[in-house]
N, CA, C and O atoms as a Tinker XYZ file with bonds, in Angstrom:
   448  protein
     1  N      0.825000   -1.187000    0.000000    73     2
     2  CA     0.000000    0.000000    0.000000    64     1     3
     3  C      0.875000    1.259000    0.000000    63     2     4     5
     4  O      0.622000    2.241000   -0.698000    81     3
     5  N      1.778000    1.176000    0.717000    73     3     6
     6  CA     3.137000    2.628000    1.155000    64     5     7
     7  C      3.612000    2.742000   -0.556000    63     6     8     9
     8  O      3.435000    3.834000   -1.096000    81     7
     9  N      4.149000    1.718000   -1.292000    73     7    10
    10  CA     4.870000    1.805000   -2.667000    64     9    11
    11  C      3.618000    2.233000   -3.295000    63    10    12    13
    12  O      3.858000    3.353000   -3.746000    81    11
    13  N      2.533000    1.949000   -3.528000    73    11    14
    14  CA     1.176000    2.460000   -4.400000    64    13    15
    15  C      1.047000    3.985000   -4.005000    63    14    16    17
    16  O      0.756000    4.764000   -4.913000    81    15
    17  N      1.225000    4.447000   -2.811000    73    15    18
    18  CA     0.952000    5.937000   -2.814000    64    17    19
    19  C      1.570000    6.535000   -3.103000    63    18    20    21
    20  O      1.271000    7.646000   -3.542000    81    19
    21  N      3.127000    5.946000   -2.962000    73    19    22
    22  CA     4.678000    6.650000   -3.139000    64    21    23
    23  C      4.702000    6.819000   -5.054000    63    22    24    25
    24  O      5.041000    7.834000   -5.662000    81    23
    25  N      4.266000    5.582000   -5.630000    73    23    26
    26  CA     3.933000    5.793000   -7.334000    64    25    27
    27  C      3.295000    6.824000   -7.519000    63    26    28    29
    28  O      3.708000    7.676000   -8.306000    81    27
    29  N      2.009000    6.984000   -6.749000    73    27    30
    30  CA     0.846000    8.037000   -6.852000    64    29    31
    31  C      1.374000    9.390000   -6.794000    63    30    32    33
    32  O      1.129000   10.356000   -7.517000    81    31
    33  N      2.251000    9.255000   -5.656000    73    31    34
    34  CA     2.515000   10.905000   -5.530000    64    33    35
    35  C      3.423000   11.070000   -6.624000    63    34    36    37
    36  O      3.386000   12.209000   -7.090000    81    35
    37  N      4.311000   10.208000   -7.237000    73    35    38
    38  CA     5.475000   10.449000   -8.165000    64    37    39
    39  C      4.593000   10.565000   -9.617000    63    38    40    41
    40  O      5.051000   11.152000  -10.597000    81    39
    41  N      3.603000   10.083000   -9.604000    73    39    42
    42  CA     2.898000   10.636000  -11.043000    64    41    43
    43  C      2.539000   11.723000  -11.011000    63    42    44    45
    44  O      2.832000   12.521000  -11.900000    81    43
    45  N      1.510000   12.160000   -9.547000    73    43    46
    46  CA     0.846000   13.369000   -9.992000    64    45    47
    47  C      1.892000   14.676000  -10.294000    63    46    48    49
    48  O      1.752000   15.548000  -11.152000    81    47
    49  N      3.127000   14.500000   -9.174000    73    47    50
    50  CA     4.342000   15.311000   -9.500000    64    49    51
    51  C      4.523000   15.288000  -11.166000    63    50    52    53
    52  O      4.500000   16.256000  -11.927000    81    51
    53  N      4.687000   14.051000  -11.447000    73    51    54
    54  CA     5.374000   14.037000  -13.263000    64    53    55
    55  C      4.593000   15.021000  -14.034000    63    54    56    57
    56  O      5.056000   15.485000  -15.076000    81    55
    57  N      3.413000   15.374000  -13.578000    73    55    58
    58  CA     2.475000   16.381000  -14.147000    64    57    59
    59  C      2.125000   17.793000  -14.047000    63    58    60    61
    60  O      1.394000   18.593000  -14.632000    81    59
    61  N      3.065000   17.773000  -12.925000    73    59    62
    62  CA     2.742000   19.443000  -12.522000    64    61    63
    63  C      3.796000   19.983000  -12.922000    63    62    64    65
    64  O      4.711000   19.631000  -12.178000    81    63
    65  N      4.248000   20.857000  -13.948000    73    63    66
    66  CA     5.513000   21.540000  -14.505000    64    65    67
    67  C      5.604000   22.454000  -13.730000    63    66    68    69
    68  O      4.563000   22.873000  -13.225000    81    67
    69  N      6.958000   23.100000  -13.359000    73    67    70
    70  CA     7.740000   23.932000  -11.942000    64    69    71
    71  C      7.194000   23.824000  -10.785000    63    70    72    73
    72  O      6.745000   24.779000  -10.150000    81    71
    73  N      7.188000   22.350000  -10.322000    73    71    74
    74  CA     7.071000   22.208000   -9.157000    64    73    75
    75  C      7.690000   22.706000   -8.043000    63    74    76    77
    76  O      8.856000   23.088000   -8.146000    81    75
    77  N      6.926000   22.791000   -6.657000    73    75    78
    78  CA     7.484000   23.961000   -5.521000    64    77    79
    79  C      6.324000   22.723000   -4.839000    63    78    80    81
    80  O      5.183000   22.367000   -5.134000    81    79
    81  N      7.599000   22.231000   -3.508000    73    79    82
    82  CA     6.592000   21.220000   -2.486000    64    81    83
    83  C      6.312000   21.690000   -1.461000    63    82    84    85
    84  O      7.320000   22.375000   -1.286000    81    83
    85  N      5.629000   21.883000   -0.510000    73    83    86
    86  CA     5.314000   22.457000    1.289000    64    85    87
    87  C      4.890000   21.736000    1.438000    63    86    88    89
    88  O      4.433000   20.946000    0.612000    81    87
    89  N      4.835000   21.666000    3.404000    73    87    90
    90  CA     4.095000   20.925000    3.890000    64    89    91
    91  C      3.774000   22.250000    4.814000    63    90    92    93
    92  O      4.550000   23.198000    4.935000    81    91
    93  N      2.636000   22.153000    5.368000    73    91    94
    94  CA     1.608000   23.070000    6.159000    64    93    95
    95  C      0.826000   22.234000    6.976000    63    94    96    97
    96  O      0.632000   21.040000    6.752000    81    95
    97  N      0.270000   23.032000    8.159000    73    95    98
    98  CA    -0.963000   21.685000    8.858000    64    97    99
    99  C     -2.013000   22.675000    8.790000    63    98   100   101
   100  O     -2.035000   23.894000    8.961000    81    99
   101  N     -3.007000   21.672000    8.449000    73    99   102
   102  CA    -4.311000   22.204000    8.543000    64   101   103
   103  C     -5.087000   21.009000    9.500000    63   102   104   105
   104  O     -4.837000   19.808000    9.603000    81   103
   105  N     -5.994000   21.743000   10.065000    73   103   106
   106  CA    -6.963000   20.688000   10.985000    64   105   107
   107  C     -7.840000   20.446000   10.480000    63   106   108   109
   108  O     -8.540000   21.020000    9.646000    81   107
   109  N     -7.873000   19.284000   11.108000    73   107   110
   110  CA    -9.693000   18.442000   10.675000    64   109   111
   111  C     -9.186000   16.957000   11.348000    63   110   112   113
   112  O     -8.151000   16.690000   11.959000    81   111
   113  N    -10.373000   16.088000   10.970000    73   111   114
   114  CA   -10.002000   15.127000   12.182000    64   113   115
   115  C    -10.481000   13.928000   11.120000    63   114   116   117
   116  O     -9.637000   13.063000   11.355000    81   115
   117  N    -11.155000   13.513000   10.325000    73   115   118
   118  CA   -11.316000   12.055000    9.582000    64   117   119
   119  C    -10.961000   12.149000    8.185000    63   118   120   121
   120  O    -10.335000   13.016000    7.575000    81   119
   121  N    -11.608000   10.843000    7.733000    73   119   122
   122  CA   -11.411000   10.388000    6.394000    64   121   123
   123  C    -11.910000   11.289000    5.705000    63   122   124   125
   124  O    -11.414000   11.587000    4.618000    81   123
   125  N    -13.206000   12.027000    6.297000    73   123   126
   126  CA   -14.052000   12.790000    4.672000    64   125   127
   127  C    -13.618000   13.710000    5.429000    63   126   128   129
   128  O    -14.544000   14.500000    5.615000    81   127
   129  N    -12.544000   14.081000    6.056000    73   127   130
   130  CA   -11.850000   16.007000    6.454000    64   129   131
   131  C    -11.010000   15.652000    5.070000    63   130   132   133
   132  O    -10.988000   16.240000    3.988000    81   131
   133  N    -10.185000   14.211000    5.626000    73   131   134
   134  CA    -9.111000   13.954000    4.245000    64   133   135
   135  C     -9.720000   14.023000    2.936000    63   134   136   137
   136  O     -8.986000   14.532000    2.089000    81   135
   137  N    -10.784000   13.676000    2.562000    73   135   138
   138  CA   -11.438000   13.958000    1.260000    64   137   139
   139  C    -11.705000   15.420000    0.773000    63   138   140   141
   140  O    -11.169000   15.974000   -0.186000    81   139
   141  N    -12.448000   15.827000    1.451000    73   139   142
   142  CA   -12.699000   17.486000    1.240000    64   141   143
   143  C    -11.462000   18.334000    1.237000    63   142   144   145
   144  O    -11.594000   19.289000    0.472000    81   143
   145  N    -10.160000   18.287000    1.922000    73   143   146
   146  CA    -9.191000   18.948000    2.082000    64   145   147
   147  C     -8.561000   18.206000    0.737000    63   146   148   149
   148  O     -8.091000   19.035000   -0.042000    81   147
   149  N     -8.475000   17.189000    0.405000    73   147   150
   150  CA    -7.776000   17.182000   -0.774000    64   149   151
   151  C     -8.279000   17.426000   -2.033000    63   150   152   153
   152  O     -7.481000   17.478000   -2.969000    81   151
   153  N     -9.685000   17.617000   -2.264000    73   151   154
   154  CA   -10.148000   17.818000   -3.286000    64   153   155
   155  C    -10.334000   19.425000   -3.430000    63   154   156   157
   156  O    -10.365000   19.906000   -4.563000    81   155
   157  N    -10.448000   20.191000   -2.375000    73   155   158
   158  CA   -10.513000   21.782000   -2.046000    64   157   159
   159  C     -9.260000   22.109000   -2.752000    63   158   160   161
   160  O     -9.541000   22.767000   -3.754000    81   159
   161  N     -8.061000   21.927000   -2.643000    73   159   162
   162  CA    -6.801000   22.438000   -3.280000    64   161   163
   163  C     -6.126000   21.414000   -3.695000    63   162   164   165
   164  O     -4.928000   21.272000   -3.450000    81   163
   165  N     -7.106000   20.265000   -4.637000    73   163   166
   166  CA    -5.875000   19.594000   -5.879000    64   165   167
   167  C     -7.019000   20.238000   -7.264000    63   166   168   169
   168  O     -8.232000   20.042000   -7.344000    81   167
   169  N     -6.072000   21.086000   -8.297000    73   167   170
   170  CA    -6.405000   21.047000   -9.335000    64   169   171
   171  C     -5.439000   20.309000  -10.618000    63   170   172   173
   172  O     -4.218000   20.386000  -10.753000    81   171
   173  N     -6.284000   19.692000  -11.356000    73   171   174
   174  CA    -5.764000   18.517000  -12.388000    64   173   175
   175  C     -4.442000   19.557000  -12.760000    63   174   176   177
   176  O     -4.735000   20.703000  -13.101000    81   175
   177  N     -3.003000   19.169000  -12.697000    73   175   178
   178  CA    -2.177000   19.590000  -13.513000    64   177   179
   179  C     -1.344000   20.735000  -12.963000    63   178   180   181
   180  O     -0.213000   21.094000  -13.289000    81   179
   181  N     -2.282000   21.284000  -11.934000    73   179   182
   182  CA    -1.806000   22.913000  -11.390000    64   181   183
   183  C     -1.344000   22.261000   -9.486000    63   182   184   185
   184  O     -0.227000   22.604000   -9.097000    81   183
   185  N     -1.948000   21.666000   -8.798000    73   183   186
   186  CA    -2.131000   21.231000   -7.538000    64   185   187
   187  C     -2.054000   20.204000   -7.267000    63   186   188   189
   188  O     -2.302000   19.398000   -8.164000    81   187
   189  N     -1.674000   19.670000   -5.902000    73   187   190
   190  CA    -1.743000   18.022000   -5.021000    64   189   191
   191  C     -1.782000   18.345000   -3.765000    63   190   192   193
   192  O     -0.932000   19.037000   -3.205000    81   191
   193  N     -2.825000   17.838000   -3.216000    73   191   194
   194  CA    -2.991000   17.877000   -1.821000    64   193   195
   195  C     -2.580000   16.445000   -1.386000    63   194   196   197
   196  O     -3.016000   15.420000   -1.908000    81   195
   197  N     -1.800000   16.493000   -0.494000    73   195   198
   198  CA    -2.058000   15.003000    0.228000    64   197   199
   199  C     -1.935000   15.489000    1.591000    63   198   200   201
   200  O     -0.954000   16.119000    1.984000    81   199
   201  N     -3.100000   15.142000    2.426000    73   199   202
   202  CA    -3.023000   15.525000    4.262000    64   201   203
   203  C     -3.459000   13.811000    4.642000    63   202   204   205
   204  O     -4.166000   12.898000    4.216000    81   203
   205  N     -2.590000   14.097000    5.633000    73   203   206
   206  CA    -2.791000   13.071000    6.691000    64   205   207
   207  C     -3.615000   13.512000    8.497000    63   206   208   209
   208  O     -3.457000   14.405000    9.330000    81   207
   209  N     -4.663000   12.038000    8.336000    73   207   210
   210  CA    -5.346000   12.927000    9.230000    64   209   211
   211  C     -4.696000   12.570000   11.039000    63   210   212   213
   212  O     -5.305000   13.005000   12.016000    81   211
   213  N     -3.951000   12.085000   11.110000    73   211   214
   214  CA    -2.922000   11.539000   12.271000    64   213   215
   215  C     -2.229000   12.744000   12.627000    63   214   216   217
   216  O     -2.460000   13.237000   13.732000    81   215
   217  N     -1.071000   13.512000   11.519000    73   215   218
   218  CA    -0.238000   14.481000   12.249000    64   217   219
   219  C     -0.841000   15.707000   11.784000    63   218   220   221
   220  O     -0.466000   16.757000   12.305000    81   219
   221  N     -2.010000   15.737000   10.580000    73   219   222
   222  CA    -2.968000   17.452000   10.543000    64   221   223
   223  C     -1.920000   18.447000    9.446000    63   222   224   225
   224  O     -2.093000   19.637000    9.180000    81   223
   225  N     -0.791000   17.519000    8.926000    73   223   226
   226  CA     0.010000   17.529000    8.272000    64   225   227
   227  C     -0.554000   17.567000    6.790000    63   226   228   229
   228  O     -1.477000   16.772000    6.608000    81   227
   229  N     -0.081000   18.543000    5.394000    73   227   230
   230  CA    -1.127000   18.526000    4.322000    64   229   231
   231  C      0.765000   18.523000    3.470000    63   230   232   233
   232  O      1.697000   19.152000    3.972000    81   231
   233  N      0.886000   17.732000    2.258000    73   231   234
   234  CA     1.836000   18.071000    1.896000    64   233   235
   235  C      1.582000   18.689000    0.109000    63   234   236   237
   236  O      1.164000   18.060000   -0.864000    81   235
   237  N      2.017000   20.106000    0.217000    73   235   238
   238  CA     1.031000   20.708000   -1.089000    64   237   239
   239  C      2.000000   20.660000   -2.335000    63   238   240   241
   240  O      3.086000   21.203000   -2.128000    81   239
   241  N      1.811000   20.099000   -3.627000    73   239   242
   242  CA     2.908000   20.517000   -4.270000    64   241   243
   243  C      2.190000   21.196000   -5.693000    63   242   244   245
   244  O      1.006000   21.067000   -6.005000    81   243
   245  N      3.087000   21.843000   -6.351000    73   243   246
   246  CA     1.881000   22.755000   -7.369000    64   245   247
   247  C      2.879000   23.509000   -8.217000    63   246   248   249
   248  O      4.067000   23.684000   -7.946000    81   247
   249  N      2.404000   23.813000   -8.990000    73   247   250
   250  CA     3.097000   25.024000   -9.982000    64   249   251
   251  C      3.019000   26.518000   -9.777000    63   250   252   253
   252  O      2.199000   27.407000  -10.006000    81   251
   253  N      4.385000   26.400000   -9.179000    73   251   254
   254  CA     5.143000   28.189000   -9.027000    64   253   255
   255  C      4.225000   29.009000   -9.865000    63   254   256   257
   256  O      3.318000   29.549000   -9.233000    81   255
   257  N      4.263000   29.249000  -11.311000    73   255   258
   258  CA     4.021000   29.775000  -12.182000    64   257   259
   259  C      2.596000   30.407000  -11.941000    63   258   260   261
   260  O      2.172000   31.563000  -11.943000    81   259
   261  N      1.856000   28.772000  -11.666000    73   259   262
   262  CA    -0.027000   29.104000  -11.856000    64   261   263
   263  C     -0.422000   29.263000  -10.843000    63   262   264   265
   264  O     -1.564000   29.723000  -10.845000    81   263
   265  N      0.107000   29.049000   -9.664000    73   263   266
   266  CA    -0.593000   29.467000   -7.950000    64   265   267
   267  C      0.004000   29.745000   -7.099000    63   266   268   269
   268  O      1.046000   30.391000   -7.204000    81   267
   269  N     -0.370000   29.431000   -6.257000    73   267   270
   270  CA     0.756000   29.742000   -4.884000    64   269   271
   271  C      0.143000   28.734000   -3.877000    63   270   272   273
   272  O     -0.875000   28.097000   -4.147000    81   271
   273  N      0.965000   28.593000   -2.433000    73   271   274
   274  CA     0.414000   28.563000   -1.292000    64   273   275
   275  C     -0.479000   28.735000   -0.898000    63   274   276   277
   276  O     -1.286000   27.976000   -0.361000    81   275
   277  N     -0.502000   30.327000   -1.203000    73   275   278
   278  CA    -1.805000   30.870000   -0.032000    64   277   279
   279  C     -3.314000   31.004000   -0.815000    63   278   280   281
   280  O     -4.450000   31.183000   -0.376000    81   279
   281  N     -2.791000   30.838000   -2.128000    73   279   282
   282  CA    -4.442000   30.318000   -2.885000    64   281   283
   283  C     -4.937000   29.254000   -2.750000    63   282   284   285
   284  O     -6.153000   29.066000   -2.792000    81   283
   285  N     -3.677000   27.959000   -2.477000    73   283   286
   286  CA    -4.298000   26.675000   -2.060000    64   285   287
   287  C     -5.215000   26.732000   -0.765000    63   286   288   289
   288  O     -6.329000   26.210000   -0.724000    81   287
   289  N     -4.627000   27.425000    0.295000    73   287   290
   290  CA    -4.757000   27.283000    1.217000    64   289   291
   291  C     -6.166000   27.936000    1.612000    63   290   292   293
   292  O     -6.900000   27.516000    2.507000    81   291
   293  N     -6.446000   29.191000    0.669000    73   291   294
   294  CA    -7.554000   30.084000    0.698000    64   293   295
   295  C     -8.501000   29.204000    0.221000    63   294   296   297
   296  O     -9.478000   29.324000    0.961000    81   295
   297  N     -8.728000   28.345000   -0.671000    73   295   298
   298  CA    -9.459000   27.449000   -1.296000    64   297   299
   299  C     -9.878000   26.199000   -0.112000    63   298   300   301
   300  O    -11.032000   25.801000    0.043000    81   299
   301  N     -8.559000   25.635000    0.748000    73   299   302
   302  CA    -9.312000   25.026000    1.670000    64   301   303
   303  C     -9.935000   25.413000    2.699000    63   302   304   305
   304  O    -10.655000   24.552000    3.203000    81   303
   305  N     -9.909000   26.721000    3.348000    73   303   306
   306  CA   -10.305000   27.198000    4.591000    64   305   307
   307  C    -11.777000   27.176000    3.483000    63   306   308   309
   308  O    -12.770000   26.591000    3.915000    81   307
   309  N    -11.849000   27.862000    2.009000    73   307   310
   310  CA   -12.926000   27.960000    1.614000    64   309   311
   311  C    -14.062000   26.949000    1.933000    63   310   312   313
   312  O    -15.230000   27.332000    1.869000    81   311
   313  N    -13.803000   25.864000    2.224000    73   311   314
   314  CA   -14.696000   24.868000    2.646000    64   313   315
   315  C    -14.854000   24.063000    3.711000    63   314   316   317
   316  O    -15.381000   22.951000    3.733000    81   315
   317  N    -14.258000   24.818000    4.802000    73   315   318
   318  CA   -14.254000   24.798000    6.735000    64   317   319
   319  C    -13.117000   24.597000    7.382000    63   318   320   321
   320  O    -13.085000   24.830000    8.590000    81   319
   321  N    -12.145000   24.200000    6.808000    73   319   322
   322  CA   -10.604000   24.001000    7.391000    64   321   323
   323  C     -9.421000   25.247000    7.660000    63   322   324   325
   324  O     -8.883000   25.890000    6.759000    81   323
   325  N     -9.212000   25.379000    8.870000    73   323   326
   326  CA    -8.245000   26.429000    9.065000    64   325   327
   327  C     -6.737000   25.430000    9.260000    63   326   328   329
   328  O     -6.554000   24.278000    9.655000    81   327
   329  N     -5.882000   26.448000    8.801000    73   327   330
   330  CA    -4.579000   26.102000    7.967000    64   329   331
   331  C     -3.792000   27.088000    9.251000    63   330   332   333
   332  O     -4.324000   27.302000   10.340000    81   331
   333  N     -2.733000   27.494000    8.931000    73   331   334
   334  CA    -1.465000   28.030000    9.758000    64   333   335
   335  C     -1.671000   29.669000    9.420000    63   334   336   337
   336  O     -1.334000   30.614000   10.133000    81   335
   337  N     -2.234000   29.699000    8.301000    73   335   338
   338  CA    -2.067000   31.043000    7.468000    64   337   339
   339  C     -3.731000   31.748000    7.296000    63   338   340   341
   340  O     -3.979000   32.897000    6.931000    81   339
   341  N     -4.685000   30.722000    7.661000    73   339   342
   342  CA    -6.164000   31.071000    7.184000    64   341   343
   343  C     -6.636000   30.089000    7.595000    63   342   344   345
   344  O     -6.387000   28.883000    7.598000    81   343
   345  N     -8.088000   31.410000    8.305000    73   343   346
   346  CA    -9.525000   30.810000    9.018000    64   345   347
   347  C    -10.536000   30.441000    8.084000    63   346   348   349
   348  O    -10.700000   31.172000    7.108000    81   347
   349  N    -11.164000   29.532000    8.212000    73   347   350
   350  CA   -12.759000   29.218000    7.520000    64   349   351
   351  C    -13.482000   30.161000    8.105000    63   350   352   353
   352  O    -13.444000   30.523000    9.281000    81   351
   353  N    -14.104000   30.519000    7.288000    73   351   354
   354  CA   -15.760000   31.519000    7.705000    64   353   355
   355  C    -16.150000   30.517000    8.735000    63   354   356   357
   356  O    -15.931000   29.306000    8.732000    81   355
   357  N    -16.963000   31.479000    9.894000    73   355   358
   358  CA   -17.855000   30.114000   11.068000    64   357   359
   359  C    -18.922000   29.638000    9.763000    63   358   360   361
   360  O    -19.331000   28.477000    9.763000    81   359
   361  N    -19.256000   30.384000    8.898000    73   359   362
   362  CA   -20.391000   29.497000    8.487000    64   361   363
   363  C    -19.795000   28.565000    7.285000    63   362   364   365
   364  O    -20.575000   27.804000    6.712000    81   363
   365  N    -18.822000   28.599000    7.009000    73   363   366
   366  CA   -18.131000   27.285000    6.327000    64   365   367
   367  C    -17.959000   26.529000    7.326000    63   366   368   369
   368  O    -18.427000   25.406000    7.139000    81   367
   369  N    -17.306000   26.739000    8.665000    73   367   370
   370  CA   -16.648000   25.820000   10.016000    64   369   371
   371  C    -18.105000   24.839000   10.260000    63   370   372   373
   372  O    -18.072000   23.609000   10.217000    81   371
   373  N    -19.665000   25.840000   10.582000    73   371   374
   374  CA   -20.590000   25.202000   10.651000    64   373   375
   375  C    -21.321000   24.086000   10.069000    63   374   376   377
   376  O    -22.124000   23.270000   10.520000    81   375
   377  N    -20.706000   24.336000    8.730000    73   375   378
   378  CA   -21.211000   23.682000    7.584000    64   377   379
   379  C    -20.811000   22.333000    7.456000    63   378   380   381
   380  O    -21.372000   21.475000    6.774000    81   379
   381  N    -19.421000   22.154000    8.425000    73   379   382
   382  CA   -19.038000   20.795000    8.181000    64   381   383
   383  C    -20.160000   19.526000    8.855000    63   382   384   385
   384  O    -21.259000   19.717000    9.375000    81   383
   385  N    -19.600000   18.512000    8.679000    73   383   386
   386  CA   -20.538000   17.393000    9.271000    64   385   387
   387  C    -19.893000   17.226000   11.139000    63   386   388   389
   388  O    -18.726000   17.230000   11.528000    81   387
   389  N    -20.945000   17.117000   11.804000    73   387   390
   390  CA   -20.487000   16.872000   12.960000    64   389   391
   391  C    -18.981000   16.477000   13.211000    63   390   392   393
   392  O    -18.130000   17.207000   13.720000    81   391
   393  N    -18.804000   15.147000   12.745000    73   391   394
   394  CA   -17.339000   14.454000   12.773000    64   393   395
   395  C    -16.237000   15.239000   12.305000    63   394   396   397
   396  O    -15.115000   15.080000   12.784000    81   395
   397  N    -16.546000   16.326000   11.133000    73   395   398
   398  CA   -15.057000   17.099000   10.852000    64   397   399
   399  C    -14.510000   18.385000   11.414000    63   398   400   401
   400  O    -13.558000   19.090000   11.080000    81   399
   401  N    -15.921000   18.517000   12.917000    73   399   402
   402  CA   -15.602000   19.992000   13.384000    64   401   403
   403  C    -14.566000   19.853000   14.089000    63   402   404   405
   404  O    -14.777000   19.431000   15.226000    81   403
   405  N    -13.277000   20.110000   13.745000    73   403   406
   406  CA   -11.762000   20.021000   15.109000    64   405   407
   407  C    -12.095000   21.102000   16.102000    63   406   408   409
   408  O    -12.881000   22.040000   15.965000    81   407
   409  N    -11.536000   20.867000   16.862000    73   407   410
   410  CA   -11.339000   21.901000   18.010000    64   409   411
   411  C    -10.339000   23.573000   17.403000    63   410   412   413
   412  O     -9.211000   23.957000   17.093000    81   411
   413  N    -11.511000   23.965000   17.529000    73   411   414
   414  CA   -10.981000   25.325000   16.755000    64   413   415
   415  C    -10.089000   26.327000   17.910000    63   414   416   417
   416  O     -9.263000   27.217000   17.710000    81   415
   417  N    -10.633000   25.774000   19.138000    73   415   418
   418  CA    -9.770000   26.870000   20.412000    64   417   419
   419  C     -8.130000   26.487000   20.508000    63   418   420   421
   420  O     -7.137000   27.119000   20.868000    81   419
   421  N     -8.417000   24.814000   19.883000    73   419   422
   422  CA    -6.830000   23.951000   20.323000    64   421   423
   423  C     -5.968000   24.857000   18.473000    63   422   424   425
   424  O     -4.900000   25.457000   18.351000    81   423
   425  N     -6.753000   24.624000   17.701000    73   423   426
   426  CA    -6.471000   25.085000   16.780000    64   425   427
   427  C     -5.341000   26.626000   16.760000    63   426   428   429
   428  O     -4.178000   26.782000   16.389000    81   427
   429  N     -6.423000   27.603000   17.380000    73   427   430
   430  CA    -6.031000   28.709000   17.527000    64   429   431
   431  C     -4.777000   29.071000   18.664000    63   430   432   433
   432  O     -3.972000   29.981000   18.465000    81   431
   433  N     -4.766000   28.425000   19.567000    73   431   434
   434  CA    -4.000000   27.985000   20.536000    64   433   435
   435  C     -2.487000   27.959000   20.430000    63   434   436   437
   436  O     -1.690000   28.618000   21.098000    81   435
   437  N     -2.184000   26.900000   19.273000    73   435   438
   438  CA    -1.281000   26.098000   18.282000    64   437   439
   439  C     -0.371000   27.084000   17.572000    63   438   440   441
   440  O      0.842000   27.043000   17.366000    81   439
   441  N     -1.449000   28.131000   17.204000    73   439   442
   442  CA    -0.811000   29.069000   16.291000    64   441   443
   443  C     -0.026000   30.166000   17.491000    63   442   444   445
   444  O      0.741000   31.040000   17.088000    81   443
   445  N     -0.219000   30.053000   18.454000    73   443   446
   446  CA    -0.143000   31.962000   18.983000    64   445   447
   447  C      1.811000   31.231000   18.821000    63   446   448
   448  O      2.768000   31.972000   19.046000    81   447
């Protein structure tokens, strides 16, 4: 399973021309935080999200050229997840499903 994701990530890389990698944490706490956070900031060709929901850890890789960081990142808070750099609206935060609301005080906490 570890070599299948390790292929995975080495393709979607083969596709993104001037690649630039980060890792950032964003919170959320399950499988469909991991779904929504990776589909919020992977675009075909331009973006890759991969977060893990254990260390809250997101590792972003993307093209210099066509985005940045902080658009990825604006794109996931866009849909309830706060990042290092950016808050979700409460009414995106609200919007999530019971199970993906993290602790937003531990959240904020983290950062000072």
């Amino acid at each position: 399973m570890a070599i299948a994701l390790l292929l995975s990530v080495t393709a979607v890389t083969a596709q993104i021309k001037n690649t630039k990698t980060e890792t950032v944490k964003i919170y959320g706490n399950c499988g469909m935080c991991e779904s929504k956070i990776e589909k919020a900031g992977t675009q075909k060709n331009i973006t890759s999200v991969d977060w893990d929901k254990d260390s809250k850890m997101a590792t972003l890789t993307y093209d210099s050229l066509k985005t940045t960081r902080e658009e990825i990142l604006k794109r996931i808070a866009a849909v309830g997840y706060d990042s290092e750099k950016f808050h979700a609206t409460e009414a995106a935060y609200n919007a999530l499903p019971g199970c993906c609301q993290y602790d937003r005080a531990e959240a904020t906490k983290e950062e000072k």
